[in-house]
N, C-alpha and C positions, 0 to 999 in steps of 0.2 A: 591407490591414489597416485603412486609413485607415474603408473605407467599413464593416466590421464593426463598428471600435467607435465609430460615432457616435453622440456621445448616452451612449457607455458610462463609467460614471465607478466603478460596481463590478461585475470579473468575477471568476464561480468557475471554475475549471479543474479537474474531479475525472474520475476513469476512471470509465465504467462496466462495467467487468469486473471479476478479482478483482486488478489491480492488475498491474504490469510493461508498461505498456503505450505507456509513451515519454511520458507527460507532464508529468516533468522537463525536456524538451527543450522543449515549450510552456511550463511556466512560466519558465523562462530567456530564451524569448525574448520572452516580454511581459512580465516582469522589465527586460531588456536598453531595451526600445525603449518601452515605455508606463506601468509604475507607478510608481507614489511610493513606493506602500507595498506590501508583501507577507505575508503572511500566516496561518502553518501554525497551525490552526484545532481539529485532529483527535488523536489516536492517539499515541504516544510515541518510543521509540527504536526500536520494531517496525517502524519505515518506515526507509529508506535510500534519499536521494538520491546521486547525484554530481555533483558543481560542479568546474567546473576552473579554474586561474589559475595565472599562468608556464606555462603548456604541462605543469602535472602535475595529476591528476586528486585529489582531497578526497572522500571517503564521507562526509556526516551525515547523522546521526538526527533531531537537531533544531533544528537553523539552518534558518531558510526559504534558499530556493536565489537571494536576492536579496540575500543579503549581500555576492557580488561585487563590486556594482554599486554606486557611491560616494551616487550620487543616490538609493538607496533605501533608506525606513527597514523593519525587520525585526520580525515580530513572533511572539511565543513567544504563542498565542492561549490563554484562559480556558479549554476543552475540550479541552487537553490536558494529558497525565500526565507530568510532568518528573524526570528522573534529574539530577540537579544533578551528580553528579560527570560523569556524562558529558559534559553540555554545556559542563562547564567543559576536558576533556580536547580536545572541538570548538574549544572557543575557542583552545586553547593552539595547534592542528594550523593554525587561521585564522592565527595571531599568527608559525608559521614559515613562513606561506606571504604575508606581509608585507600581508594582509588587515587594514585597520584595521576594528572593528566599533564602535570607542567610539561613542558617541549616534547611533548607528541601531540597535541591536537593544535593546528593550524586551521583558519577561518579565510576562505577566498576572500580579498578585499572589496573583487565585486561582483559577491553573493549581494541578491536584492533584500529589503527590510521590508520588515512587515509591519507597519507603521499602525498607531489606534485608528483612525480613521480606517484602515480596511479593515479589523475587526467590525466597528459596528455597522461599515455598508454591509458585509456579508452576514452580519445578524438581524439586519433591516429587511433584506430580501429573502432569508427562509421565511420571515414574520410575514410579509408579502404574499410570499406565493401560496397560487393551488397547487399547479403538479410539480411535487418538492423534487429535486436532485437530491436532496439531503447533505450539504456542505458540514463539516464540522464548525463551524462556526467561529476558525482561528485566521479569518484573513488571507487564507494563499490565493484563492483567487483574484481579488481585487488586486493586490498585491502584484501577483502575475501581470494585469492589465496596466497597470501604472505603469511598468519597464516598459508593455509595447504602447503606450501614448505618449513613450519617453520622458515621464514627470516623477520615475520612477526615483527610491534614493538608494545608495549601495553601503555595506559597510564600511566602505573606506569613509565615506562620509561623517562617517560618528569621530574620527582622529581630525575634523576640520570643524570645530564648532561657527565658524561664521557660513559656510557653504553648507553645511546641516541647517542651520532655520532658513536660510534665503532657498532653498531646496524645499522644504518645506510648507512654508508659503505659500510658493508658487504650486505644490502639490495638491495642496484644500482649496488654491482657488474654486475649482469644477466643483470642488467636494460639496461647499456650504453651496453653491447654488444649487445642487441636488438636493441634498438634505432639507433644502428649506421646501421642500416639496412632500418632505414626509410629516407625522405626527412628531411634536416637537417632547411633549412627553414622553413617549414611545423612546425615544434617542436620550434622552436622557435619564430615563431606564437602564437601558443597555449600557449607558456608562457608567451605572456605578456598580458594576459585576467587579469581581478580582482582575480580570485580566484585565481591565480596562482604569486601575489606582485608585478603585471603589470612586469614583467622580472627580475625583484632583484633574483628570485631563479635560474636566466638563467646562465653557465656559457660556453664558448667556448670552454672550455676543459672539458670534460666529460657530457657536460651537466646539470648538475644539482651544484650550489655554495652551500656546504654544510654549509658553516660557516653561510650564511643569513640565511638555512633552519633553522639550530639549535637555530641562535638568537632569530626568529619568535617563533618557537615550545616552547624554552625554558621556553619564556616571560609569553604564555600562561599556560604555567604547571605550572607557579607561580602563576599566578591567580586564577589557578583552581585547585588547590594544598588543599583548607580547605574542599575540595566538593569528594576530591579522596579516597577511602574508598574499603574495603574488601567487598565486598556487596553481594557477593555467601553466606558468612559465616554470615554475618546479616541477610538477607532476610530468609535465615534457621532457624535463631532464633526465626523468630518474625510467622512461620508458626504456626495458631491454635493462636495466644492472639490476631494479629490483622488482619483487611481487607484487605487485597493483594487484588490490582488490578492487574492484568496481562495485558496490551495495545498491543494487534497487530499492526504489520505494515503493508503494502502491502494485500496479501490474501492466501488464501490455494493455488489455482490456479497458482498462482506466485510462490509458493515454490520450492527452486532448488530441493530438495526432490520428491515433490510430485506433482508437478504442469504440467503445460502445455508446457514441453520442448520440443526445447530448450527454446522456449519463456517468459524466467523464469526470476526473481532476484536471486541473489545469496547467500540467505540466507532459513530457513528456517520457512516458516510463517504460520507452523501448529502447534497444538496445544505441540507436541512434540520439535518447537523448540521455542519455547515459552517458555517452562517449563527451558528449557536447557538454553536459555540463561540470564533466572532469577536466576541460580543456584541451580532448584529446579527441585523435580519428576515428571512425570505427576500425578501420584496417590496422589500428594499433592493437585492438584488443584481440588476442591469441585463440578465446577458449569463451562461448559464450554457454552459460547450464541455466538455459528454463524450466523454472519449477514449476511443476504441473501435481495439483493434490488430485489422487485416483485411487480409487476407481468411485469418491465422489467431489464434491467440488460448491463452494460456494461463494456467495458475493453480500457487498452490504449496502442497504442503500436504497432508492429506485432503480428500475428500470429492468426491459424483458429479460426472462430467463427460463425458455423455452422447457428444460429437464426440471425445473425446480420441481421438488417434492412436495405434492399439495398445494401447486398451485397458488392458485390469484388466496384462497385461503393462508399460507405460506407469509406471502406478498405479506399481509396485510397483521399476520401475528407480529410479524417481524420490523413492521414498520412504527405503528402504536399499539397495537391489542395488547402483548404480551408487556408494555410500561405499563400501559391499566392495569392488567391484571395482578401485577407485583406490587402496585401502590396502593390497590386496593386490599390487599390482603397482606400489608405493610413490609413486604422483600426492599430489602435496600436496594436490588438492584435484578435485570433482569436474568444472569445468571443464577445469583442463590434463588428464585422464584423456582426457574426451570429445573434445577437440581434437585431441589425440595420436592415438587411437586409430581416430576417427570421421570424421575431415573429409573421406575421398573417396568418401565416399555419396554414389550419385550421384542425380541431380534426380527420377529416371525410375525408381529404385528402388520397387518393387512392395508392397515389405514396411513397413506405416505404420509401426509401430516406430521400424524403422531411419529411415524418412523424417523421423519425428518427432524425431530425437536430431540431424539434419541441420537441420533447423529452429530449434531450439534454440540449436546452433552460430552459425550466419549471423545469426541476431537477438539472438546472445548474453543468452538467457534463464536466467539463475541471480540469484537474489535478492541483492539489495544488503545486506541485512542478515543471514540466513543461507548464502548462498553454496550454499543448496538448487539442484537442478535445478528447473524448473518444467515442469511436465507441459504439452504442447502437442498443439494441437486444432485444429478447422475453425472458421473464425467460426459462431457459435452466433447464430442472428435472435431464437429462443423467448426466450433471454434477455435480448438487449437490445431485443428489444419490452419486455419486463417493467424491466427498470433505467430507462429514459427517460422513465419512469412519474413519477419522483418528481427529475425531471433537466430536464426539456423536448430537446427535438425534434435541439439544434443540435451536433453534434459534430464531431468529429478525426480522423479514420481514419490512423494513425500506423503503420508498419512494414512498407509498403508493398512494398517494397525488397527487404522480405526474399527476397517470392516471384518476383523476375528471372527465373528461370529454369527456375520451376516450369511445368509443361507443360500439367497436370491442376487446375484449382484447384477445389474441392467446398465447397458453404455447405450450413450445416443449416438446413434454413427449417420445422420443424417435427419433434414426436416423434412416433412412435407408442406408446402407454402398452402395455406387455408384463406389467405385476405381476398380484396378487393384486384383488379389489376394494379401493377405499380412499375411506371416504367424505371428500371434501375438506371441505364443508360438511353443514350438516341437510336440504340441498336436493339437492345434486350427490352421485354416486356415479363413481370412474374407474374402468374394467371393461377387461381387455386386448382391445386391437384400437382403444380411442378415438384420434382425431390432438389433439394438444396442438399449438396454435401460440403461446401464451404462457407461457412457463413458470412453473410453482409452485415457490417457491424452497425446497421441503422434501424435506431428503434422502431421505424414507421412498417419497416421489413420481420424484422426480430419479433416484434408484438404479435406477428399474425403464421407464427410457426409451430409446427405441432412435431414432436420430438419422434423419431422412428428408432426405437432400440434393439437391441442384439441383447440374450438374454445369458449368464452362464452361474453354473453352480458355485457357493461358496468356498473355503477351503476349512474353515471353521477351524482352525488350531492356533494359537499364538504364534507369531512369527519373531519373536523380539529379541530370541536366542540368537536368529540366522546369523553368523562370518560370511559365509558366501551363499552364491546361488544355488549351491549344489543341498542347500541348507534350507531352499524354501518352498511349499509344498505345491506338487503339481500342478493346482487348480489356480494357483495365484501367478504362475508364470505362465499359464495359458492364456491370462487377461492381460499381461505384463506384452506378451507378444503380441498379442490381436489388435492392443494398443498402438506398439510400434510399425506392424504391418500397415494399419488401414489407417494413422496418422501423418504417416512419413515419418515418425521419430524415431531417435536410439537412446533408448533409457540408459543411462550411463551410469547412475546411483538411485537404487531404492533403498528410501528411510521407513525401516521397521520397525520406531520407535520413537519417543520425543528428547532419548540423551544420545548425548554427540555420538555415542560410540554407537549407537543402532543404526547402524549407516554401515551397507551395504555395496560393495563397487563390483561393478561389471565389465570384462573387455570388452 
């Protein structure tokens, strides 16, 4: 580690896939052993880490994952979208897990709010739609769009209770003439959910009872009033004396920017909006380590995914079949379903599908924040040639482990285009039969790609013991390099396990 970050005094740590990709376990551990300071830069309660202390595991949204740690201070970044009740419900879950957070977690004053009314538009519009994105249904999006129609509110606004409701106001204008377009039932459903004050925010006129909203919001802006701070202008100070962590959320893949649209979050989770919503350049940041999960890799949600295992089948376990079939045969959730029903799939199993719902399992891939299944794939190269684009060269290969005892391992190292013509540019036209070795991150493109693999033998022994490279078994550094050869990358850490200490570093 020593020799990695020399010279390094600000790193980012962001995935580049669409996210689940184990590096919560990197930031915890350069959390644990290297920063001062850490981070979350990005996106809102739609990410979910987990942190553990006393030997019990903590889910949050939006605590950076270095609040464990006494010696670090915490930072709620300008670029992201804050649900104040929730963080304060975070804090309360920190305070019975004997977690002190006073004067280290700082809250940018203006990070944007996540106000009820974008909760229930964005639970209006999955109830809407046919072809789902699949949002978590906690508001970032709208949320997001409100700052760029600038009717957006910030948290400094919660310390100004007369410019909070007249801010306010003026925000649901647009809102109630929308709404009043939807089922009015329907919306008032949606607001008597928990996150929404079981209906206290409901009003029959307009919609929305502004006086309970401001009571709620205000109460919490008191709370969280010692933690609200200028944090653009601090984190600039402290660039070059101390350890800036930088913590992604989501992945490159996901970025509205740069990702896999529309199938996107609405923020951006490269390394540039990263910088941006720490307040800082990218030329500040030293050291960037894209987490890449290999040699398989998976995503949650809609949208193409060329290598998935079992295909549009896959798609479609992963989207509703597999809630049916857990509610039908009463699984709390679709986890324990799969676990119960799935775990002696065996390694050597024929059928991707099934392989893939075994993969799943052992890498325990379901979402920290919806508890979704995640669709599981071969490592894809076309794409992370293209995500390292706006990342640099130096990444993580994290989940290594998974594949012990897989026998067969297969990487996609290119597509072959199978659609319609489709002009990309005024210059280029893609006509079926062309090879794609970088991928175009547009679904219209993405949906009509047919994966071309490279095939190579497992290594089949535990790797969990490894200290170094000299410790890990030929067959699994054969893929380790063919990765870094025919990606452009340089694996700089492989994690051989899911505790901190199974982490492997390479010159």
């Amino acid at each position: 580690m020593k020799k990695l970050l020399k010279g390094v005094r600000t790193l980012a740590i962001l995935c580049l896939q669409w996210g689940d990709t184990g590096k919560g376990k990197l930031v915890d551990f350069f959390a644990r052993y290297w920063a001062h300071i850490v981070v979350r830069c990005t996106g809102g309660s739609n990410a979910g880490h987990t942190i553990e202390a006393d030997g019990q595991k903590i889910v949050v949204h939006l605590v950076p994952s270095g609040i464990v740690y006494p010696k670090a201070i915490n930072v709620i970044g300008s670029g992201v979208v804050l649900d104040p009740g929730m963080l304060c419900q975070e804090l309360d879950a920190l305070t019975e897990h004997g977690i002190n957070y006073q004067g280290r977690l700082f809250i940018a004053r203006n990070a944007k709010l996540v106000l009820p009314h974008h909760l229930v538009i964005d639970r209006l519009r999955d109830m809407a739609k046919s072809g789902r994105i699949d949002t978590t249904g906690r508001g970032i999006g709208p949320a997001y769009e409100d700052h760029y129609r600038r009717v957006g509110l910030i948290v400094g606004d919660l310390l100004n209770p007369e410019v909070f409701v007249a801010k306010l106001k003026r925000a649901l204008e647009e809102v109630v003439l929308l709404l009043n377009s939807y089922d009015t039932g329907a919306i008032r459903a949606i607001m008597q959910h928990k996150d929404l004050a079981e209906g206290r925010y409901y009003s029959s006129e307009g919609f929305f009872n502004i006086d309970e909203i401001a009571k709620a919001y205000l109460a919490w802006g008191e709370r969280l009033k010692p933690m609200i701070r200028d944090t653009d202008r601090w984190l600039r100070s402290q660039v070059g004396k101390k350890n800036i962590l930088l913590e992604g959320a989501q992945g490159t893949l996901l970025s509205i920017d740069y990702g896999t649209y529309p199938f996107v979050t609405s923020s951006d989770s490269s390394l540039a909006g990263l910088a941006k919503g720490a307040g800082l350049l990218t030329k500040q940041v030293d050291l960037v380590l894209g987490i890449v999960k290999a040699p398989y890799m998976t995503r949650v949600g809609e949208g193409p995914f060329p290598p998935e295992m079992g295909g549009e089948q896959s798609n479609r376990w992963c989207g509703h079949e597999a809630t049916n079939f857990a509610r039908e045969r009463g699984y709390a959730t679709v986890e324990e379903m799969e676990v119960s029903e799935f775990s002696s799939i065996p390694w050597d199993d024929p059928d991707e599908f099934m392989f893939g719902i075994l993969c799943r399992i052992v890498g325990k891939c379901w979402g920290a924040t919806t508890h979704r299944p995640r669709r599981p794939g071969w490592l894809d190269l076309p794409l992370l040639r293209y995500a390292k684009q706006f990342n640099g060269p130096d990444v993580v290969l994290t989940k290594l482990d998974v594949m012990n005892q897989c026998q067969k391992i297969k990487i996609c190292v290119a597509y072959r285009y199978d659609g319609p013509d489709h002009w990309f540019d005024g210059r280029s036209c893609l006509r079926t039969g062309d090879r794609i070795e970088t991928a175009i991150p547009d679904a219209e493109i993405l949906q009509h790609c047919t994966p071309i693999y490279e095939e190579f033998p497992g290594w089949l022994s535990s790797i969990g013991q490894a200290k170094s490279e000299a410790d890990l078994p030929v067959n699994l550094m054969d893929i380790v390099r063919f990765i870094e050869k025919e990606a452009g990358v340089k694996a700089r850490i492989l994690s051989v396990g899911p505790d901190r200490e199974q982490t492997v570093f390479r010159d």
